[in-house]
Structures are given as C-alpha cells and as structure tokens.
C-alpha positions in Angstrom: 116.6 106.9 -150.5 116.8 103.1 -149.2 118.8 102.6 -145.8 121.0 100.2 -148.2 122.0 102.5 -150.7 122.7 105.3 -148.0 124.9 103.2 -146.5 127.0 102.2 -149.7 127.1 106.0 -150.6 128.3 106.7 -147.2 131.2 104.1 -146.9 132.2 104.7 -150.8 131.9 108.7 -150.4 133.9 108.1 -147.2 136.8 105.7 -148.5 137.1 107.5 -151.7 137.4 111.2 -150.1 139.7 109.5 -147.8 141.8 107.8 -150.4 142.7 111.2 -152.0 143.8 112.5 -148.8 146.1 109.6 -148.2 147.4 110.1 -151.3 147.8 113.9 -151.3 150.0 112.9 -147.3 151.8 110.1 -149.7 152.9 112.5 -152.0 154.0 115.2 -149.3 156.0 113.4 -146.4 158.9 112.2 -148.8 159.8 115.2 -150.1 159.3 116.7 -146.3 161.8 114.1 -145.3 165.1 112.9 -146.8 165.6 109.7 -148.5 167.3 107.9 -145.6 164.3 109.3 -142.6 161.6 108.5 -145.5 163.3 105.1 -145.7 163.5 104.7 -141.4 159.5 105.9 -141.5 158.6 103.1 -144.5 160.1 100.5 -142.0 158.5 102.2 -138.9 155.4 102.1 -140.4 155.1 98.4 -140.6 154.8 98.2 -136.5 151.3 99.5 -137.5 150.6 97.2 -140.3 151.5 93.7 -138.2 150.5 95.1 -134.7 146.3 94.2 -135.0 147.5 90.6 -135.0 147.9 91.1 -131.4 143.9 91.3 -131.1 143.9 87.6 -132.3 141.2 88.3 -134.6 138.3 89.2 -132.3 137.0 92.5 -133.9 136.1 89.9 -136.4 134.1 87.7 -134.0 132.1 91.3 -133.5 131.5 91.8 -137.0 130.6 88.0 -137.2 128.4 87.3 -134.4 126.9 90.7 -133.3 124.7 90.8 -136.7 123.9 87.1 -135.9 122.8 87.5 -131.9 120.4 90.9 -133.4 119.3 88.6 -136.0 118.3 85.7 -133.4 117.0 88.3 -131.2 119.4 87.2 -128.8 120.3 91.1 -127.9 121.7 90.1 -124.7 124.1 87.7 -126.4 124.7 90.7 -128.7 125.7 92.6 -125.7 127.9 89.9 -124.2 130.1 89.9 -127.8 130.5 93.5 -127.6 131.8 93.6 -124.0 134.4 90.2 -124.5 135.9 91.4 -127.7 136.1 95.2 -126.4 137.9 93.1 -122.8 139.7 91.0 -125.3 141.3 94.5 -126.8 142.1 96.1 -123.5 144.1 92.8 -122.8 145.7 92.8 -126.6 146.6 96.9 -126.3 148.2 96.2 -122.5 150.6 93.8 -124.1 151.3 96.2 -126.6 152.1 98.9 -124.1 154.4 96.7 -122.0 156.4 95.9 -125.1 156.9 99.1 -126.1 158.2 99.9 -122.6 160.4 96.8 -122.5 161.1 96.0 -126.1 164.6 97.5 -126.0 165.7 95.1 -123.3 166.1 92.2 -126.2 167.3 94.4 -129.0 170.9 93.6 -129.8 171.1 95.3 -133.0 173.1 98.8 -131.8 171.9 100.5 -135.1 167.9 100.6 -133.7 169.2 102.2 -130.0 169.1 105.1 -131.6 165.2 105.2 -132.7 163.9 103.5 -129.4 161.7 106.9 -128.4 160.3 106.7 -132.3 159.4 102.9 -132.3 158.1 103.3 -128.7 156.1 105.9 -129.9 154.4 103.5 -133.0 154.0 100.4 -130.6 151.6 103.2 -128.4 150.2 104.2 -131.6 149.4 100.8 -132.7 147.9 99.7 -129.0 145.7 102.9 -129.4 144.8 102.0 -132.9 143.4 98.5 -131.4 140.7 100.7 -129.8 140.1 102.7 -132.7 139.1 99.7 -134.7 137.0 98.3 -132.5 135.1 101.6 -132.0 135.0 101.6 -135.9 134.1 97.9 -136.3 130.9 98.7 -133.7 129.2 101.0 -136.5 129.6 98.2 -138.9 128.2 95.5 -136.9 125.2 98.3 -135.6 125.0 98.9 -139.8 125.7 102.3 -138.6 127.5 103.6 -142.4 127.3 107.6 -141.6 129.2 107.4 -138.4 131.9 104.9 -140.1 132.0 107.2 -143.1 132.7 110.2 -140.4 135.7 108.4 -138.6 137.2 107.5 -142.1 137.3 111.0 -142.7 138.5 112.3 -139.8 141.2 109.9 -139.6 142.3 110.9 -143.1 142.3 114.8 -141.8 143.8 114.3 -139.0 146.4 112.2 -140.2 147.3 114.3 -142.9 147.6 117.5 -140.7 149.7 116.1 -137.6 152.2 114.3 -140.2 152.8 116.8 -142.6 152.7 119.7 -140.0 155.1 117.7 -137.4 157.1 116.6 -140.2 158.0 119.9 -141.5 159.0 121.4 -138.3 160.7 118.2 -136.2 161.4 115.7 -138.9 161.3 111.7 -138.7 160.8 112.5 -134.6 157.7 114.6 -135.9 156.3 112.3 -138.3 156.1 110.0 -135.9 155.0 111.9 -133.3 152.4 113.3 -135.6 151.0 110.5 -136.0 150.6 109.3 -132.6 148.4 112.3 -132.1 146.6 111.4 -134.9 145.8 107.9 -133.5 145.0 109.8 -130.0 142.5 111.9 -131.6 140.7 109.4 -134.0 140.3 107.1 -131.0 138.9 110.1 -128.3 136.4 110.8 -131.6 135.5 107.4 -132.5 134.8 106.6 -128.5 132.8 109.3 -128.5 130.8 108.7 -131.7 130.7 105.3 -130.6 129.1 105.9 -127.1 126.7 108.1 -128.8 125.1 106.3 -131.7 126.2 102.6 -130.5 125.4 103.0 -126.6 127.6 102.0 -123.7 130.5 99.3 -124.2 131.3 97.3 -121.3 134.1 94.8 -119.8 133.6 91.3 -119.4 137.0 89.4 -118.8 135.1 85.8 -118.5 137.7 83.5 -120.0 135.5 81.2 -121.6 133.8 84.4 -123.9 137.5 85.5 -124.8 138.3 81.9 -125.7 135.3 82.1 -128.0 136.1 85.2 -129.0 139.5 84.5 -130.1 138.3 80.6 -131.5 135.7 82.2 -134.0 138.0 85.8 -135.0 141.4 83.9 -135.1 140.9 81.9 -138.0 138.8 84.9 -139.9 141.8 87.6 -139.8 144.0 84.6 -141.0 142.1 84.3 -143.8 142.4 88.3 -144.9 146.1 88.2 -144.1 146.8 85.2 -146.5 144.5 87.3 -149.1 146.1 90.7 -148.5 149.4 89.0 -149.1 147.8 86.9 -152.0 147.4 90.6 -152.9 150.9 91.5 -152.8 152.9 88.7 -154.0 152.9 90.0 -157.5 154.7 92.8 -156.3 157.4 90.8 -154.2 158.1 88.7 -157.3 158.4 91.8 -159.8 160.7 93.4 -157.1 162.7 90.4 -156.8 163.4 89.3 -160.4 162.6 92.6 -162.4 163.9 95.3 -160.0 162.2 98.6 -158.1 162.5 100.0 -161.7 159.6 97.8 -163.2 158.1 96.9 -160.0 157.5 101.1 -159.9 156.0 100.7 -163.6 153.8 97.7 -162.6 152.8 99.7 -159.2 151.2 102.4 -161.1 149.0 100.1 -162.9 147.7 98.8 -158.8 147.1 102.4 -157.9 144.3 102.6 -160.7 142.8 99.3 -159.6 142.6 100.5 -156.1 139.9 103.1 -157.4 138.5 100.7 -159.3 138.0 98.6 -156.1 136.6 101.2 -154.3 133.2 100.1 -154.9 133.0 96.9 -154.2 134.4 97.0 -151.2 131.7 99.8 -150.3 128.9 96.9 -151.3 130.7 94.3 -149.4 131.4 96.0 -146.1 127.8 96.9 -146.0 126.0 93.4 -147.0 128.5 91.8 -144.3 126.4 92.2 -141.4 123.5 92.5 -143.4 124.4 88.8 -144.5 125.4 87.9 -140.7 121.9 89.2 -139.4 120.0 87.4 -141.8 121.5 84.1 -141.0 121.0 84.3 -137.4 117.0 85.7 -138.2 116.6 82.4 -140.0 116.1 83.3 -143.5 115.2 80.8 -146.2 117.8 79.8 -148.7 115.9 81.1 -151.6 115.5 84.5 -150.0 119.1 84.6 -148.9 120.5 83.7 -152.1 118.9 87.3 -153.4 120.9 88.8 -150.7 124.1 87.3 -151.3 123.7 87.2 -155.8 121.9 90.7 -156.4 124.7 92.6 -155.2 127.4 90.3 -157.5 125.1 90.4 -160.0 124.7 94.1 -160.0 128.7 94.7 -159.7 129.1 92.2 -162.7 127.2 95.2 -165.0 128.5 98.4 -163.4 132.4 97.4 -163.0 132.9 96.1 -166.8 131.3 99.9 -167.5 133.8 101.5 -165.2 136.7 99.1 -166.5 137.0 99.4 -170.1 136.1 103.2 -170.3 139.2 103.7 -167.6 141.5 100.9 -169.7 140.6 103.1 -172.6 141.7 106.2 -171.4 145.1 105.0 -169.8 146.8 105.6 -172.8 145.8 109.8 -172.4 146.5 109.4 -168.6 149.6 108.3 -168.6 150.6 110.5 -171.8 149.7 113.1 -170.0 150.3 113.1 -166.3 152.7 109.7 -166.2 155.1 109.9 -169.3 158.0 108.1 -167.4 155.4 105.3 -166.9 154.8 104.4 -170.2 156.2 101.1 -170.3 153.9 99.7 -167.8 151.4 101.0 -169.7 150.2 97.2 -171.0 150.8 95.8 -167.2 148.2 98.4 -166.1 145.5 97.3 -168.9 146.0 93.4 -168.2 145.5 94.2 -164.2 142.5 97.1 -164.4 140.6 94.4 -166.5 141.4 91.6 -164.7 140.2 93.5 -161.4 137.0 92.2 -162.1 136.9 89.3 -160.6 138.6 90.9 -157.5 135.4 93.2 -157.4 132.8 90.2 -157.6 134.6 87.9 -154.5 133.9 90.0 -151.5 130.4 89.3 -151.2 130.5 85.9 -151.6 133.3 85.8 -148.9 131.2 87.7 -147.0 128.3 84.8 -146.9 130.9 81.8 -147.1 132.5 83.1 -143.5 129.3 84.0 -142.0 128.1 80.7 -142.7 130.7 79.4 -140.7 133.1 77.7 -143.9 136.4 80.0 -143.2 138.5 76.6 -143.8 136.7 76.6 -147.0 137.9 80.2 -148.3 141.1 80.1 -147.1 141.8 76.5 -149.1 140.9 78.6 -151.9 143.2 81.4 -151.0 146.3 79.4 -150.8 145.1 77.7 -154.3 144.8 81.1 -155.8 148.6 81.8 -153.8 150.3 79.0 -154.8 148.9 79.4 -157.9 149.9 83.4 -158.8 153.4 82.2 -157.3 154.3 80.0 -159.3 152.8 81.5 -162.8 154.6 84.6 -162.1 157.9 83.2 -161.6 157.2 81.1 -164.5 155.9 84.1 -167.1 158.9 86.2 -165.8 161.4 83.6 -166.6 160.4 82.9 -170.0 160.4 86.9 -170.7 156.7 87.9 -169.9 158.5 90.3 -167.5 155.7 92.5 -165.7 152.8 91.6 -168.4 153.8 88.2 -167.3 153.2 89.4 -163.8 150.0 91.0 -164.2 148.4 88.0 -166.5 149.8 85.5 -163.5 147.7 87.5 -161.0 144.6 88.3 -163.1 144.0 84.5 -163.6 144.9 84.0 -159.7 142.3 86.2 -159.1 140.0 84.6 -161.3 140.5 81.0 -159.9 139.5 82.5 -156.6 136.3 83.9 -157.5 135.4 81.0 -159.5 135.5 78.6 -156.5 133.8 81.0 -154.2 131.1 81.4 -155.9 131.3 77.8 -157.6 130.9 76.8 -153.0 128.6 79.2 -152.4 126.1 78.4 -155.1 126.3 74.5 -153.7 125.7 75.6 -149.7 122.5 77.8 -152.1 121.1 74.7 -153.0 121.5 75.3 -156.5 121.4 72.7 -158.7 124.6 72.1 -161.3 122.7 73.6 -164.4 121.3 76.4 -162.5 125.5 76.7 -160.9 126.8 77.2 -164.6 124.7 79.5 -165.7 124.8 81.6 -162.9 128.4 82.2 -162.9 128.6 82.5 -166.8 126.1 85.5 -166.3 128.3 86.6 -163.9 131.2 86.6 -165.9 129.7 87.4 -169.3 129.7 91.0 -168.9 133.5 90.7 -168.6 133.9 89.1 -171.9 131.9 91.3 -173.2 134.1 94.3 -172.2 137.5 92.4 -173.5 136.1 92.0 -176.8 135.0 96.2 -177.3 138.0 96.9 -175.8 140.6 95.1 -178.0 138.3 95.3 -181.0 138.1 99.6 -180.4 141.6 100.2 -179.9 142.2 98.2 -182.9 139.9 99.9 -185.6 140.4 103.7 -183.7 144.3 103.2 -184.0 143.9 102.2 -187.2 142.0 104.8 -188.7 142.7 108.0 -186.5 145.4 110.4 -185.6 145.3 112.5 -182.6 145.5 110.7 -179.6 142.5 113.1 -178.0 140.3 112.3 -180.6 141.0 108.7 -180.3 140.5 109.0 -176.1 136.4 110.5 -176.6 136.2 108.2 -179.7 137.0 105.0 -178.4 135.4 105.9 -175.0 131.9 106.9 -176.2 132.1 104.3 -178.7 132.7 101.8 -175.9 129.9 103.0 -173.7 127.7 102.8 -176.2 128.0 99.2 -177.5 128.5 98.4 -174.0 125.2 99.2 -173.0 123.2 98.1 -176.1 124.6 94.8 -175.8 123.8 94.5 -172.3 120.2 95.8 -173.2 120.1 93.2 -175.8 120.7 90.0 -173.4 117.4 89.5 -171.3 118.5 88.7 -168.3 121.0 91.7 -168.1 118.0 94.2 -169.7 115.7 92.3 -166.7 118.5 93.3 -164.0 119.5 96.8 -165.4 115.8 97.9 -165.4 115.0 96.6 -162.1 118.5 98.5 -161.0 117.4 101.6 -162.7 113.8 101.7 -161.7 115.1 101.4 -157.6 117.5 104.0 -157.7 114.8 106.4 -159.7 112.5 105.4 -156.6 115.4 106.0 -153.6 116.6 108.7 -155.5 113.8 110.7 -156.8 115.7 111.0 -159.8 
C-alpha cells in the first residue's frame, strides 16, 4: 500500500475511532453531573478552546515551513523551525502558568472565588496542552500519520477514562481534575513518541526566529479562527432568533456532517505538508497542480456517493433512533448535501497558504461570513426558520470554495477556459447527486409503503444511477478507473 494512502487511512481510522469515543464521554459526563456542574464544566471548558491563541500561531509556522526547509534541503533550517516554535511554546505555556497562579488577583466577580482551584486547574491544562500540540504537529510536518493516529487515540482513551471515572466519584472538582491528568498523560506520551520517531527537539530563544515564527503562524491561525467561527455562526443565529429548541433540531443535522467531513479532513491534513515540501523542492506548476487537483477531484466523486445514500437514509435514522428530532429532519438534508463544498476547500486552502496568499483566503472567509450572516438573519425573518439557516450556510460555503479554487486555479496558470471547466467538473458530481436525490424520494414516496422498503429502495437505487452516470461522463470514468486501478495495486485487492 502507497505511503499516501497509509497515511490517509491512518489519520481517518484515527479521527473517526476517536470521534466515537468523544461522543460516547459526551453522552456520559451530563448525566454523571447535574445540570448546574454540567453547565459550570461547558463554561470551563472554553479556557481550553481560546487558550492556543496564546501560541500566537507558531505550530503553524512548523507545519508551514518545516515541509518547505526538507523540501529545499535546507535540513538545518528545518531544525532551526523546530527548536523556535518548540522555545516560542515554552514562552506561551509560562504565561499561561503565571496567569493561572495570579488570575484571581483581577477577578471581581465573587460568584467565580468559589471555582478558582477548578479554573486554575484548566489554565495548567491548557499550558500543558500547548506542548501536546506541538509534539502532535511534529508528526504532521515529519508526514509521520501512524504516530499522529496513535496520539489521537490515546488522547480520546485517556480522556474518556479520567473524566468519566473522576467525575463519578468527585464531581465537577473530578471532571476537571480528570482531565488535567488526561492532558499530563497525552503530553508525557506524545513527548515520548515524539522523541522517538521525530528525534531530539531543542530550544532556541533567538528573538529574531520567534519574531518570524510568530510573523508567518499569526496570520495562519487567524485565518482558521475566522473559519471555525464562519463555522458556527449558523448556530449563534438559530440560537438567537429560533431558541435552544430548534437550534437542538438544527444541531443534530451538524453532528451527521461532522462524519461526513471526516474524510476530507483525513486527505487535507496529509497533502498539507505534502504540498509545503513540494513547494520548497521547486516543483513545476504543471506537476504541482496534480498534487493540489487529484485529491479535490477524487473527493468531488466519493463524497456525492457518501452524501445522498446518508440524506437518503435520514428519514429511517431519525425514525428510529431520533423521533423527537423530526422536525429538523429537512435542516439536516439541506446541510449534509451542502457539506460538499466544505469537503472540497481544504486542499486548496492547504496550497493557497503554503504559497504564501493567507490575506487572500481569509478575504474570502469574511466574504463567505458576512455573507451566511446576513442570509441567515434574512431567511429567518421572512419565516425560513432553520431551513432558512441551513440554505444561508450551504451557499456560504459554496461561495468559499468557489473563490478558492476560482485563486488557486489563476496562481496554476490556468487559463480562463481551462478555470471553468475545471471547477464545473468539480462541482458536477454534486448536481448530479441533487437531482437522484429529489427525483428518488419523489417517485419511491410516491409509489411505496413501508418506510424500510423505501430506505434499501431508494438507497440502492441511488447508488446505482449514481455510478452509471459517473461511468457514462469521460472524464469521471477516466478518474474513477485510474482511482480504482491504484488502490487494487496498493491494496492488493
């Protein structure tokens, strides 16, 4: 099997086994805790979320310009990133320490005196979780996937047993206890792991490097925060005008396009440095562009597949398993079919900020912002509600890919013609998928009873046109062939 495909097995296996066990610790720790500790965790938890801000964004700068250096053959510059951003973090954790120990000094708020030990506790967890990720971000930038798959893991197991164990016997002090022990541990493991497979890290506390450090991360880990909250904005604005009620209906829906995504982000986390390395080892535009394409391109056949057999069988799911959830049930079609486009940007987000245009992607993230804002505010007021919602951020999310692949086919040298018609193959597939889908659930619903029978109808129905279609268009018979033959070879299928 290809080093490649190893490595997108390894991530995907990895995030997806570790996905279920997030969800499985989810599910358990509010009905460990009462409403009002479950509530006091929620807000806890944030310290986590907002603390890697304090590494101003130079675990990026590793993933960025290791893969470049390797790719130059510039390993001692290579080395020199390494040591500065893993100095840069040592200086980032310290400050987090400190205002853990002082932070109660400028709290006036006589309500949060009495968790001071608890939020102490996440400000550590967070300053150890700085060196967690940098340990982690090392295997990506080495393309080390089996050792990053490993950490994933054990972070998930770990996690799961510290909080649900410590939460059961001390309560909200154990939760958070728990899982300061379970940051302690996945950093000791990663270290080691690290060490091992990834060689020595060092310290090198040269201002000038941590300037650099910080001037080429910063404005990379601004960019994914304005996306992840690009992300989230739908629900903020379902939450404000509809209420937790349908925001919890709409929510549902998200959950199934997080599995959905899981793939994509496998592909992208993998080409990154791939991308990175390639760039600094000089490659031609032509041969690049295969790079940066094939995987899109390859995405653009296997996520329709994955999409309308899964928007088919929501209807059975959520009869089934999620009968209070039924009317989101259309909010959760219109958002698992619009994921598409969100499964096709990664990549070329991936070249667009290894080539240095940052600026350029994150114009196009407050475009797509700006834009899903003020649609969903708009569809909700004139009584879209959450379908409203969902439709405001599937068209967001298309506007976003469109231009990023729209600027990265231009810095390809493509010419305008060539532009087009790449990004209508791209997109075709999707079309494709919309039609079956509507027309299938039409004629089934029509002509059929039981809602089983409809379910494996409509579902090997789907499949079936899906793929003959797709064999019928040349380009996507050319593509599917040369996808099946490689696997058969790496496989031995």
């Amino acid at each position: 099997m290809s080093k490649t495909l190893k490595n997108i097995l390894y991530v995907f296996a990895a995030a997806s086994f570790a996905k279920i066990i997030g969800a499985f610790t989810s599910f358990l720790i509010p009905r460990i805790l009462e409403p009002s500790n479950f509530g006091i965790w929620v807000t806890l938890s944030l310290i986590i979320s907002y603390a890697p801000i304090f590494a101003l964004g130079t675990v990026e700068t590793l993933l960025k310009q290791f893969p470049r250096c390797v790719g130059e053959g510039n390993l001692t510059g290579a080395k020199i990133v390494e040591d500065s951003v893993f100095s840069s973090i040592i200086i980032s954790a310290s400050i987090l320490f400190i205002i853990g120990l002082f932070f109660q000094l400028f709290i006036k708020e006589n309500s949060l005196n009495l968790y001071i030990p608890q939020i102490r506790l996440m400000i550590g967890a967070s300053a150890v979780g700085l060196f967690s990720a940098y340990f982690l971000s090392r295997f990506t930038a080495h393309q080390i996937f089996k050792q990053y798959g490993i950490i994933d893991i054990t972070r998930a197991l770990v996690t799961c047993f510290f909080l649900v164990s410590f939460s059961w016997f001390w309560g909200l002090r154990g939760t958070v206890a728990g899982f300061f022990l379970a940051e302690i541990v996945t950093c000791l493991v990663s270290a080691v792991l690290s060490f091992k497979n990834c060689g020595n890290f060092g310290i090198n506390f040269d201002y000038r490097l941590l300037w650099n450090a910080v001037r080429i991360g910063f404005p990379i880990t601004i960019v994914w925060w304005v996306l992840a909250f690009q992300s989230s904005v739908d629900r903020l604005v379902s939450s404000y005008f509809l209420g937790k009620t349908a925001t919890g209906y709409y929510g549902l829906g998200l959950s199934f396009v997080a599995l959905m995504m899981q793939i994509s982000i496998a592909v992208n986390k993998v080409f990154y440095p791939k991308i990175s390395e390639n760039i600094g080892n000089g490659l031609d535009k032509q041969a690049l562009s295969k790079l940066v394409i094939m995987p899109a391109q390859i995405l653009s056949l296997i996520i329709p597949a994955l999409m309308g057999a899964l928007t088919l069988m929501l209807p059975f799911i959520y009869e089934i398993f999620f009968p209070k959830y039924m009317p989101g049930i259309l909010s959760a079609q219109i958002i698992l079919l619009g994921s598409f486009s969100l499964c096709l940007v990664g990549n070329g987000s991936n070249y667009l900020i290894a080539y240095d245009k940052q600026g350029v992607l994150f114009l196009f993230v407050l475009i797509s912002l700006f834009f899903n804002v003020l649609c969903s505010i708009i569809f909700v007021k004139i009584g879209f509600n959450i379908e409203g919602v969902a439709i405001s951020t599937v068209v967001a999310a298309a506007i976003l890919t469109t231009l990023v692949w729209k600027t990265v086919l231009k810095y390809l040298d493509y010419s305008i013609h060539k532009l087009l018609k790449e990004i209508v193959k791209l997109y075709l597939p999707f079309f494709v998928v919309l039609c079956l889908v509507i027309i299938i659930t039409k004629l089934t619903h029509y002509f059929l009873l039981s809602e089983i029978n409809i379910g494996i109808i409509e579902i090997s129905t789907f499949i079936v046109l899906y793929c003959l279609i797709i064999f019928l268009i040349p380009p996507y018979r050319e593509l599917g062939l040369k996808l099946y033959r490689y696997v058969r070879y790496h496989t031995g299928l």
